[in-house]
BALUM-307472 format. One record per residue (C-alpha): residue in three letters; x, y, z. Coordinates in steps of 0.2 Angstrom, whole numbers, padded with zeros to 4 digits, always signed. Example, Ala and Ser with C-alpha at 12.3 -4.5 7.8 and 13.67 -1.06 7.14 Angstrom:
! BALUM-307472
ala+0062-0022+0039
ser+0068-0005+0036
END
This chain:
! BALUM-307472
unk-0191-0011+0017
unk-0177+0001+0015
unk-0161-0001+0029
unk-0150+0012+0031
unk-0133+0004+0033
unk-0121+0019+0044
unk-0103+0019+0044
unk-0096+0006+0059
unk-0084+0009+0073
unk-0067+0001+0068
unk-0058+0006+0080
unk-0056+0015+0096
unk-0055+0033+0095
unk-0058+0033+0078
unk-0071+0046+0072
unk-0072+0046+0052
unk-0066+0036+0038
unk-0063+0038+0021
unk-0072+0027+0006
unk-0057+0022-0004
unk-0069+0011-0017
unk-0084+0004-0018
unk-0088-0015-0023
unk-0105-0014-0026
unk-0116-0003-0035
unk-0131+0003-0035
unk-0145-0009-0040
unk-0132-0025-0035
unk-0142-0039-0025
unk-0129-0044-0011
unk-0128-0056+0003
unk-0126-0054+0019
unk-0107-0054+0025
unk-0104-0049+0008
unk-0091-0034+0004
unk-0097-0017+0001
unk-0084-0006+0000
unk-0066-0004+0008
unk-0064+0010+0020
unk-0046+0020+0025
unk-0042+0027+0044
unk-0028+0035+0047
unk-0020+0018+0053
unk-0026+0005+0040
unk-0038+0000+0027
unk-0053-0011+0032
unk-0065-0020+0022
unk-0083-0015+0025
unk-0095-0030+0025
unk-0115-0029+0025
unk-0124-0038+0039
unk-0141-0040+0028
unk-0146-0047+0011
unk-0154-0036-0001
unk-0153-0025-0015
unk-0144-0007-0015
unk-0154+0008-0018
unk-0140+0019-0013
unk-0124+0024-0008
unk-0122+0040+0001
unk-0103+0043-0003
unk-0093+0043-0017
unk-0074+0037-0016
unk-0064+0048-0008
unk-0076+0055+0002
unk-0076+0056+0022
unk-0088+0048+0032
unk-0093+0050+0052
unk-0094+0035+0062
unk-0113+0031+0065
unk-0117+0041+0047
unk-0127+0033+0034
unk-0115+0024+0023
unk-0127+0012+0011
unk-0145+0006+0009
unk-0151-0009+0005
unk-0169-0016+0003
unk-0168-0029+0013
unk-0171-0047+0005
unk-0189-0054+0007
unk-0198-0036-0001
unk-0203-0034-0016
unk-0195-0017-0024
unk-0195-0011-0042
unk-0183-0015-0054
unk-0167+0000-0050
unk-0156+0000-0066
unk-0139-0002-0061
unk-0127+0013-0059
unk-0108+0010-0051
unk-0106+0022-0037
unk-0099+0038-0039
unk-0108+0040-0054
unk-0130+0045-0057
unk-0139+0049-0045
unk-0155+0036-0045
unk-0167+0048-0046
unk-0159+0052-0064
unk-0158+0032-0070
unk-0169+0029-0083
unk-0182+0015-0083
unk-0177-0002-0090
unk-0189-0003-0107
unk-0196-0022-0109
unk-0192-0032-0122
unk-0206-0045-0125
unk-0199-0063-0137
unk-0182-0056-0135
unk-0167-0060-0125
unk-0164-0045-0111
unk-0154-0032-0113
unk-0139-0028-0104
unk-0144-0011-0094
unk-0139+0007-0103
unk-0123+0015-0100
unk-0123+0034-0097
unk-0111+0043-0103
unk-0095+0046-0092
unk-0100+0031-0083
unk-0083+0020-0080
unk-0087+0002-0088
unk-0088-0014-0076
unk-0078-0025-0079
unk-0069-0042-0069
unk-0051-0037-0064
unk-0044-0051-0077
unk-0054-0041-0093
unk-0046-0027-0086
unk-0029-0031-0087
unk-0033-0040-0103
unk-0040-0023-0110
unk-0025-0014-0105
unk-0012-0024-0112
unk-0024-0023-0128
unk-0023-0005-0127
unk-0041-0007-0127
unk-0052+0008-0121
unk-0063-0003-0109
unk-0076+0012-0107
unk-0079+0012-0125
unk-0085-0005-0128
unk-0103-0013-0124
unk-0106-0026-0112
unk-0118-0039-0112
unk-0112-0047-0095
unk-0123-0048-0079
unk-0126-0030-0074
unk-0120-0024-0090
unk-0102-0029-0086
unk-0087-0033-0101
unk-0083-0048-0102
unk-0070-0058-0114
unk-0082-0061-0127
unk-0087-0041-0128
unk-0067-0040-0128
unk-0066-0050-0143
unk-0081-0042-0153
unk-0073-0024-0150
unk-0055-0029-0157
unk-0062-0037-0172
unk-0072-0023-0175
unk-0055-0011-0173
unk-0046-0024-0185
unk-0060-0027-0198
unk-0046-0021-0213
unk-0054-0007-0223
unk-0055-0007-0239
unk-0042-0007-0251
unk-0037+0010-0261
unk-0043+0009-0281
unk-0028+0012-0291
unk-0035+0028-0299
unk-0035+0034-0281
unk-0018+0031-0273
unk-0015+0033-0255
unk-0002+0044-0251
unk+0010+0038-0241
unk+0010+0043-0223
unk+0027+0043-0213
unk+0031+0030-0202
unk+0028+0034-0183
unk+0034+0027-0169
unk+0023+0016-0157
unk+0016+0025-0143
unk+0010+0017-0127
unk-0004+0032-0126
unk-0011+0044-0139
unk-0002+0059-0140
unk-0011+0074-0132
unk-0021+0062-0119
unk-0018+0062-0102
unk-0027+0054-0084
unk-0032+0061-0069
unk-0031+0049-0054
unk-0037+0056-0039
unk-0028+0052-0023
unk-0040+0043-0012
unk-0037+0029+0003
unk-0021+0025+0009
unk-0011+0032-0003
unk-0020+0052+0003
unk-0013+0047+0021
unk+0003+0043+0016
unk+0002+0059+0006
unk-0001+0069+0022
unk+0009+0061+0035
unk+0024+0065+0023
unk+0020+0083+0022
unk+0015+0082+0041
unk+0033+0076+0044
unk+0045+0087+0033
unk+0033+0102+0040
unk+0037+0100+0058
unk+0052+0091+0059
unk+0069+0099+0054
unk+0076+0083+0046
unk+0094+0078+0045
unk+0103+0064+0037
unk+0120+0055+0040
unk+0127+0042+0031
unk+0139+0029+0036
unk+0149+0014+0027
unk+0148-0002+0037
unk+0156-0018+0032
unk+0144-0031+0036
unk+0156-0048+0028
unk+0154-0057+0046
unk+0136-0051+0048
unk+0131-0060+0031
unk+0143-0074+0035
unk+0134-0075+0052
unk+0120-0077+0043
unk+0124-0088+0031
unk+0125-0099+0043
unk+0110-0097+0054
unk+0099-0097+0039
unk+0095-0114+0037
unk+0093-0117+0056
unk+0079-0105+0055
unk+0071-0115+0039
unk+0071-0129+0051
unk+0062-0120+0063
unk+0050-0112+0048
unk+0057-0096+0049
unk+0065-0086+0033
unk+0081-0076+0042
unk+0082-0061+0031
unk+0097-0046+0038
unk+0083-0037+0045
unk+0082-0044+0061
unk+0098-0041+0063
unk+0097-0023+0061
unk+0082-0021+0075
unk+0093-0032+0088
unk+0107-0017+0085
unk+0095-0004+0086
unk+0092-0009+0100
unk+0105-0011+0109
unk+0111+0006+0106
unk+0096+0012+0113
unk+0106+0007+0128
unk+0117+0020+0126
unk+0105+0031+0115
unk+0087+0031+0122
unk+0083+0049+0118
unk+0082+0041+0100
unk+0071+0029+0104
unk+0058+0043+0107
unk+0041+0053+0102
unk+0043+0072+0101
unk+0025+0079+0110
unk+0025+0096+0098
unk+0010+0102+0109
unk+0018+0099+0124
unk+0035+0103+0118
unk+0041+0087+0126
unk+0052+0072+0121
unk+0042+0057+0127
unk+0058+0043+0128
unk+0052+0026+0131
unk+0056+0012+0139
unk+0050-0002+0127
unk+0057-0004+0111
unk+0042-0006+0096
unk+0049-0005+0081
unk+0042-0004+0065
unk+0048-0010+0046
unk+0043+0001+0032
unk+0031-0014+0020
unk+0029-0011+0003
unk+0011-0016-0002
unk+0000-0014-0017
unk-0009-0001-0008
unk+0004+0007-0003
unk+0020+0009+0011
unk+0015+0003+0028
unk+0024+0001+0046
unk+0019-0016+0055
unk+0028-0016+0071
unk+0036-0027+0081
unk+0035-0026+0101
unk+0047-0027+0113
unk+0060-0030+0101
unk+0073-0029+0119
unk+0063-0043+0126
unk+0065-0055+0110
unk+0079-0066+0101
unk+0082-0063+0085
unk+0072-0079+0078
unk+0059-0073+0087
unk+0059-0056+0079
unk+0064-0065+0060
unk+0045-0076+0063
unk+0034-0061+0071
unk+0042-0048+0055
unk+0038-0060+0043
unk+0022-0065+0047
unk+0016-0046+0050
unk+0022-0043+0032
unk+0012-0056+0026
unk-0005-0051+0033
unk-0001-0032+0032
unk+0002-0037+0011
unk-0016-0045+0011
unk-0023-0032+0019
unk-0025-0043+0036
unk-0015-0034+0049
unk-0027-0023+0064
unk-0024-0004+0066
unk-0015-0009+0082
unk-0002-0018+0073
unk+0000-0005+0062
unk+0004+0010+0074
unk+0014+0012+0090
unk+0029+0013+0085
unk+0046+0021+0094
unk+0059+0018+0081
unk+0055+0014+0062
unk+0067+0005+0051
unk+0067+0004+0031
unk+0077-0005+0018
unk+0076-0004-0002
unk+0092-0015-0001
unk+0085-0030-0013
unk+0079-0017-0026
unk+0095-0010-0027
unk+0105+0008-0026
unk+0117+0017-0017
unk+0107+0025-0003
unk+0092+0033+0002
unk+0086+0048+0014
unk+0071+0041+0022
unk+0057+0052+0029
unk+0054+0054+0049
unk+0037+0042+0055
unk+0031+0057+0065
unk+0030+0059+0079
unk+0046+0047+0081
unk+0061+0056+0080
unk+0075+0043+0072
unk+0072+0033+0057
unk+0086+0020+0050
unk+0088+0017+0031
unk+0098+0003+0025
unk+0105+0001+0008
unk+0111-0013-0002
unk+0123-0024+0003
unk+0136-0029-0010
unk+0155-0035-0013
unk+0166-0019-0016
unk+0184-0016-0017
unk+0194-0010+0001
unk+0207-0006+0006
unk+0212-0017+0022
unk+0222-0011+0039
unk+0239-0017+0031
unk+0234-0008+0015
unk+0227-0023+0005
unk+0213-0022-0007
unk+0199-0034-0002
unk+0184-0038-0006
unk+0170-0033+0007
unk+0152-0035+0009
unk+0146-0016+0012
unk+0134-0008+0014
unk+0128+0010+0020
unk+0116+0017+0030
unk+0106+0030+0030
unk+0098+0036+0047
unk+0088+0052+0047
unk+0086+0062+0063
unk+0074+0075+0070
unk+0087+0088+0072
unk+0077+0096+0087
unk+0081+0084+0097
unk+0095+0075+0090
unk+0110+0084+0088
unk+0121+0082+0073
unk+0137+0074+0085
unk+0123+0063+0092
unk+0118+0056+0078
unk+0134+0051+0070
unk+0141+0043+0089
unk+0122+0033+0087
unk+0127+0027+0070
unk+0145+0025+0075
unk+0139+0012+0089
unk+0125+0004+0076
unk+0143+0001+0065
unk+0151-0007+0081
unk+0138-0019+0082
unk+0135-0023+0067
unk+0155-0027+0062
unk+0155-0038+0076
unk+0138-0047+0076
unk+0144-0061+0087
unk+0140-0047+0102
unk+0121-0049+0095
unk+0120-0068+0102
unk+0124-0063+0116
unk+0106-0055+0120
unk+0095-0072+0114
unk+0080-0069+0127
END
């Protein structure tokens, strides 16, 4: 019997979703709880798991495409029936309707299923990355793996094909000799087309959705941090102790917010409906993650209600599930304030983009040991550092923004002030 598998809620309010990939194909016998495709909300990515056993007959979307809550997303002849034989064809690709028929092959060993032309080769992510540091057109060659995948031994086969030597030249013939050319890592004239789907598409939009409606403006400011990182130098190992890696971060949220203090129309959402500054009261402030999907924004709540051990162990373990693809859409949206550093890749500084609709982000830079010039006209050596905050300039005046940075360097240059608000 044929199930029609529709999209599931994954969160509240949440209407649609987009199919960032497929891990199943058409024709795939699956089991249930097993993965069948990865899904992409305007918050997160979620993996999408089937509830049945059976084989799939069809997928109703390609990657990339959009899909309404409740819609049909997949379907499955359920285990237990007794369907005919459906050639396998990866999503995205034939319709089923245009597969052809598997042909028997009676005393012989049976063949791995056709591959249509156009149709991308499957292939274990291991032969991939194997095939591309071959420089080995993974497409092009035959597989004789389950489900007509590549494997190794395909891999093999192909190159020593390529590298069969061919005959040599007969001296009456010679060769002429071509000029050397430089290796290239593609062939010259080819280029690829990746389409922008999943989280990287909603990345792409909120960045446009931000420099479109907020004016931005960036100020940057030079702060000598020499007793921050001493400060922690220090604390760092009590933190081990406790299982907690103290990285400068924290530190940077703690200031934030205590100059919210003095500051809270920062600490705010702009309501471009409304035309209204929403300034709140609590303090949730997100760190920009770097993940193999893409940048993302855990937050950490309450950070005016927290020590900063406290908000070392929270940060550090929302990075690690939001890296593995664990953390919930709550977790990953909310937001009043957003914080980003590219400090341990290196530079000078950065002009970060707003997370609308919050109006202050803050950049930090990398802090390093440069030559300066002291108060009795010394040169010393300093640990600085700059930083970077961008500003919605409807709100935020230009004046406002520097005295917000001027007190962020207050606090920061005397970090013993920070210990002070352990909750």
């Amino acid at each position: 019997m044929a199930w029609v598998f529709p999209m599931p809620e994954v969160g509240e309010g949440v209407v649609e979703a987009e199919v960032a990939h497929w891990k199943v194909g058409v024709g795939d016998l699956i089991k249930a709880d097993q993965p069948l495709c990865e899904i992409t909300t305007d918050k997160a990515s979620v993996e999408i798991s089937s509830p049945r056993s059976g084989r799939v007959t069809k997928l109703f979307a390609h990657a990339g495409e959009i899909v309404k809550v409740h819609a049909p997303l997949a379907e499955i002849e359920l285990e237990g029936d007794a369907p005919a034989p459906v050639t396998h064809v990866p999503p995205a690709s034939v319709p089923a309707s245009m597969t052809p028929a598997p042909v028997p092959t009676p005393s012989a060993a049976p063949l791995p299923p056709p591959v249509l032309p156009g149709t991308p080769a499957k292939a274990a992510p291991a032969v991939r990355r194997r095939a591309h540091e071959l420089d080995v057109n993974l497409d092009a060659v035959p597989g004789t793996g389950p489900g007509g995948r590549v494997t190794h031994a395909d891999l093999d086969h192909a190159l020593a094909t390529v590298r069969t030597p061919a005959p040599a030249p007969t001296a009456a013939a010679p060769l002429p000799k071509a000029p050397v050319a430089l290796p290239q890592v593609r062939p010259s004239g080819s280029e690829e087309r990746i389409k922008i789907v999943g989280v990287r598409r909603k990345i792409a939009e909120r960045m446009v959705a931000a420099k479109q409606s907020a004016p931005h403006f960036t100020y940057v400011e030079e702060i000598d941090c020499t007793r921050l990182v001493d400060m922690r130098d220090r604390l760092k190992g009590r933190a081990a102790q406790r299982g907690v890696k103290l990285s400068f971060l924290p530190f940077f949220a703690k200031a934030c917010s205590l100059a919210f203090r003095d500051f809270p129309n920062v600490n705010a959402w702009m309501d471009n409906e409304a035309s209204e500054l929403i300034v709140k009261a609590d303090h949730h402030i997100g760190f920009a993650c770097d993940t193999p999907t893409g940048l993302m924004v855990p937050v950490v709540r309450n950070v005016e209600q927290k020590s900063i051990l406290r908000i070392a162990a929270e940060m550090n373990d929302l990075f690690d599930r939001t890296r593995a693809g664990k953390a919930t859409r709550d977790e990953l949206g909310g937001s009043t304030f957003t914080i980003t550093g590219v400090g341990n890749i290196g530079g000078v500084l950065a002009t970060p983009i707003l997370n609308v609709p919050e109006v202050g982000i803050l950049g930090i830079n990398q802090i390093k040991k440069r030559p300066v010039v002291d108060e009795n006209d010394q040169i010393v050596v300093r640990q600085m550092t700059y930083l970077s905050p961008s500003f919605d300039h409807r709100i935020i005046d230009g004046a406002v923004g520097a005295r917000f940075t001027a007190k962020l360097k207050e606090i920061l240059e005397n970090p013993e002030c920070l210990v002070l608000e352990l909750a």
